[in-house]
C-alpha positions as CSV (number, residue, x, y, z in Angstrom):
1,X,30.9,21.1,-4.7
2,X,28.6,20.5,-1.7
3,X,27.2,17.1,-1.2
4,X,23.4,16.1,-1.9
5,X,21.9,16.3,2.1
6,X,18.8,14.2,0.4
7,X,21.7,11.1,0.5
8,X,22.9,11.5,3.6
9,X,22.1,8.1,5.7
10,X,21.0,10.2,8.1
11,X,18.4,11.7,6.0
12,X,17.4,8.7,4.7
13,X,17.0,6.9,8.3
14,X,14.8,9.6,9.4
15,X,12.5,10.1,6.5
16,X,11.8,6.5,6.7
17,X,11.1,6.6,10.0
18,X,8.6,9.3,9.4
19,X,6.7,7.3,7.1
20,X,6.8,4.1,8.7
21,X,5.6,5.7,12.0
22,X,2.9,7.4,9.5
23,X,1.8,4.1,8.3
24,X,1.4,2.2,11.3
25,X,-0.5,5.3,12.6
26,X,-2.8,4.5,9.5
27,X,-3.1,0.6,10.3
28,X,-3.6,1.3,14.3
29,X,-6.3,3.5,13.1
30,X,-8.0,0.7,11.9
31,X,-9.1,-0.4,15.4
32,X,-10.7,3.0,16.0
33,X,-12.6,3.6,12.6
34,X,-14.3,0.3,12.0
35,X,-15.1,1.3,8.2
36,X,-11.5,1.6,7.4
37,X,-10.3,-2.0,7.4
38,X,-9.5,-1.5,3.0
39,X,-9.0,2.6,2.9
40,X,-6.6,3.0,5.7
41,X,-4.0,0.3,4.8
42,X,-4.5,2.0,1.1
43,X,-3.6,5.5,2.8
44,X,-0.3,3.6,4.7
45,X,0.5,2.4,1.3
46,X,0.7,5.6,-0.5
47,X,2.7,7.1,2.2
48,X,5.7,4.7,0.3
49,X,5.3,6.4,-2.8
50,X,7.4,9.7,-0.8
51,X,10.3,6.9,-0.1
52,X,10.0,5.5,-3.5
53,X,10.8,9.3,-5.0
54,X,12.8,10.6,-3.2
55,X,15.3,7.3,-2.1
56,X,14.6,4.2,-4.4
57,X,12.8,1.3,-4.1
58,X,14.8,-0.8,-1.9
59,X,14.2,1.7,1.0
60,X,10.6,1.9,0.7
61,X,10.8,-2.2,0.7
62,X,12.3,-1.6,4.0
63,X,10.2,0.8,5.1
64,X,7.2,-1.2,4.2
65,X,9.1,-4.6,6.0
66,X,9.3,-2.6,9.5
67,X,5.5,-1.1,9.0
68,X,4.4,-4.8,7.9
69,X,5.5,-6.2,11.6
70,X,4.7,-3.4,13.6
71,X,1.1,-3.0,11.9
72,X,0.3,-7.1,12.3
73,X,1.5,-6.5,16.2
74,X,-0.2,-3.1,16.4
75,X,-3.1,-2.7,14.6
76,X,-6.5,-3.6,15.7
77,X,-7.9,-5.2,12.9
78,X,-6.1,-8.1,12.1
79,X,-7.8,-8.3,8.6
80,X,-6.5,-4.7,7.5
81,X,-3.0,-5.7,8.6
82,X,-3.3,-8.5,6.4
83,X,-4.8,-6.3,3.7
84,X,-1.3,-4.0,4.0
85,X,0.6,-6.9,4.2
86,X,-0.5,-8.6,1.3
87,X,-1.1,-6.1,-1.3
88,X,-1.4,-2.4,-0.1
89,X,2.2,-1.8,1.5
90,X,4.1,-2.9,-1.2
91,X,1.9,-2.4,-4.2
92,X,3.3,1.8,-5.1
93,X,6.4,-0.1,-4.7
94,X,6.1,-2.4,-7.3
95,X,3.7,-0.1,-9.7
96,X,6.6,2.2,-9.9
97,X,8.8,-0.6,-10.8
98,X,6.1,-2.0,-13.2
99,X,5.7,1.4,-14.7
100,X,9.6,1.8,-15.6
101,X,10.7,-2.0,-16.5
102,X,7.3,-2.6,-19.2
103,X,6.8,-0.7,-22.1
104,X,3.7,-2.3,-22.7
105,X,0.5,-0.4,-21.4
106,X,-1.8,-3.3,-21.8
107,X,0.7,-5.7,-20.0
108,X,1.0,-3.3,-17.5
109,X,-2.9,-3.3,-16.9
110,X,-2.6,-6.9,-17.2
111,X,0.1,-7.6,-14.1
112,X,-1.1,-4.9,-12.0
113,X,-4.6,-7.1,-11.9
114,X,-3.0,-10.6,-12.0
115,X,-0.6,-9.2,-8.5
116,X,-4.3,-7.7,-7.3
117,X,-6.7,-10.9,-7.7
118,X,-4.0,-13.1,-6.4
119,X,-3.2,-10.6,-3.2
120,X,-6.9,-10.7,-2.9
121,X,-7.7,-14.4,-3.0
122,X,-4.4,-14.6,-0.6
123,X,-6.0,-12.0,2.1
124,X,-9.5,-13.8,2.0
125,X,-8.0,-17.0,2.6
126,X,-5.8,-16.1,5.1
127,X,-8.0,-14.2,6.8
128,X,-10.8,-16.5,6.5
129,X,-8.4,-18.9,8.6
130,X,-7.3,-16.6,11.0
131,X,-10.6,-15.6,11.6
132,X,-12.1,-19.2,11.6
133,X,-15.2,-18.1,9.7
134,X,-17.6,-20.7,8.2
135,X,-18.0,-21.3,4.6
136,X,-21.5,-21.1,4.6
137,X,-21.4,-18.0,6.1
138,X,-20.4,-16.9,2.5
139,X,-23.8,-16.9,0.8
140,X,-26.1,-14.6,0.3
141,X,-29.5,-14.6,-1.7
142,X,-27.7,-17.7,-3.6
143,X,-24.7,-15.9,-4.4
144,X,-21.2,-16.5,-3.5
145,X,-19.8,-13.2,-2.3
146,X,-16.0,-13.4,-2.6
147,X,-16.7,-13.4,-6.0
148,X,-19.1,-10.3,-6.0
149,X,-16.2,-8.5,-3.7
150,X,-13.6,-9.6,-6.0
151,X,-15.3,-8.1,-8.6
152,X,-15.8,-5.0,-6.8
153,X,-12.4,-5.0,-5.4
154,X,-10.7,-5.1,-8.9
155,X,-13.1,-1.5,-9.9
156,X,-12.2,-0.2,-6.3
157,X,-8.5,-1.0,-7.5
158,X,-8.6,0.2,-10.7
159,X,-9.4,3.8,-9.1
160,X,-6.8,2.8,-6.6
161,X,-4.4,2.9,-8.5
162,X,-5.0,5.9,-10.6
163,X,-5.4,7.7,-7.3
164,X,-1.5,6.5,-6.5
165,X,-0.2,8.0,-9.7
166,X,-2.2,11.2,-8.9
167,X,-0.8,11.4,-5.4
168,X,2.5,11.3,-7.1
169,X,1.6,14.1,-9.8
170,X,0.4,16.0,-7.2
171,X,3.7,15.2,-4.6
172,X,5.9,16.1,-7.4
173,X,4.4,19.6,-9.0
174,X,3.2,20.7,-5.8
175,X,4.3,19.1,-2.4
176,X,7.9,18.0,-2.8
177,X,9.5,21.8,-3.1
178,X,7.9,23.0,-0.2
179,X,9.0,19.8,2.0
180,X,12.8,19.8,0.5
181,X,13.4,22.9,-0.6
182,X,15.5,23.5,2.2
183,X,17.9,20.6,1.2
184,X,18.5,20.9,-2.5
């Protein structure tokens, strides 16, 4: 009986190479389209969701380690690679690991948000810092505007995240046996 070439290590190295490269393609690409400093860290994200399937989730941790460093070094804006760093890379990661360990749908819903609004208050301070920006600069009309973009952000990552377990539908019916076909 012939051997599985899907877990070969050589397999393995090179599809997460593919991916990595493919993600810090999508964070350098931040520098080049100014309006993608939240979509195209989202887009390097997903890309893990192909490692997750088809290796585990240790790999894609790895995968998402290397594309962490090379996308602070690389990408142009610094506040995307935060983004990536602090929620995007690893969230399809730990969704699939959510979605198998609790049973519970509601407690689901309920630490998918919690792990959002704290990445999110973690990626505006941070980036506030590295960016020395002012407080005051925060107002607008009277209103405090992290708190009008979190609220947006947790609708933006609500579809977020039902776009992710699409993408994986989708990967699974009607990507994956065209892509590995070859090897099973």
């Amino acid at each position: 009986m012939k051997k599985n070439p899907l877990r070969k290590l050589p397999f393995k190295i090179a599809l997460c190479a593919v991916i990595a490269a493919l993600s810090v393609i999508m964070l350098m690409l931040t520098s080049v389209i100014p309006f993608g400093t939240y979509a195209l860290p989202g887009f390097a994200g997903a890309f893990l969701v192909i490692v997750v399937i088809e290796l585990n989730a240790k790999w894609a941790l790895g995968v998402y380690a290397v594309t962490s460093l090379l996308g602070f070094f690389l990408a142009g804006d610094k506040e995307a690679a935060v983004c990536y760093i602090l929620l995007l890379g690893y969230y399809p990661v730990l969704k699939n690991l959510i979605e198998q360990k609790v049973k519970l749908r509601l407690l689901r819903i309920i630490l998918k948000f919690a792990v959002f609004n704290a990445a999110a208050v973690g990626t505006f301070y941070i980036t506030t810092l590295l960016l020395a920006i002012p407080a005051d600069e925060y107002t607008l009309f009277g209103i405090y505007m992290p708190l009008a973009f979190l609220a947006a952000g947790n609708l933006v990552f609500l579809l977020y995240d039902l776009a992710l377990t699409q993408s994986v539908v989708f990967y699974v019916r009607k990507i994956r046996g065209r892509i590995f076909s070859e090897f099973r």
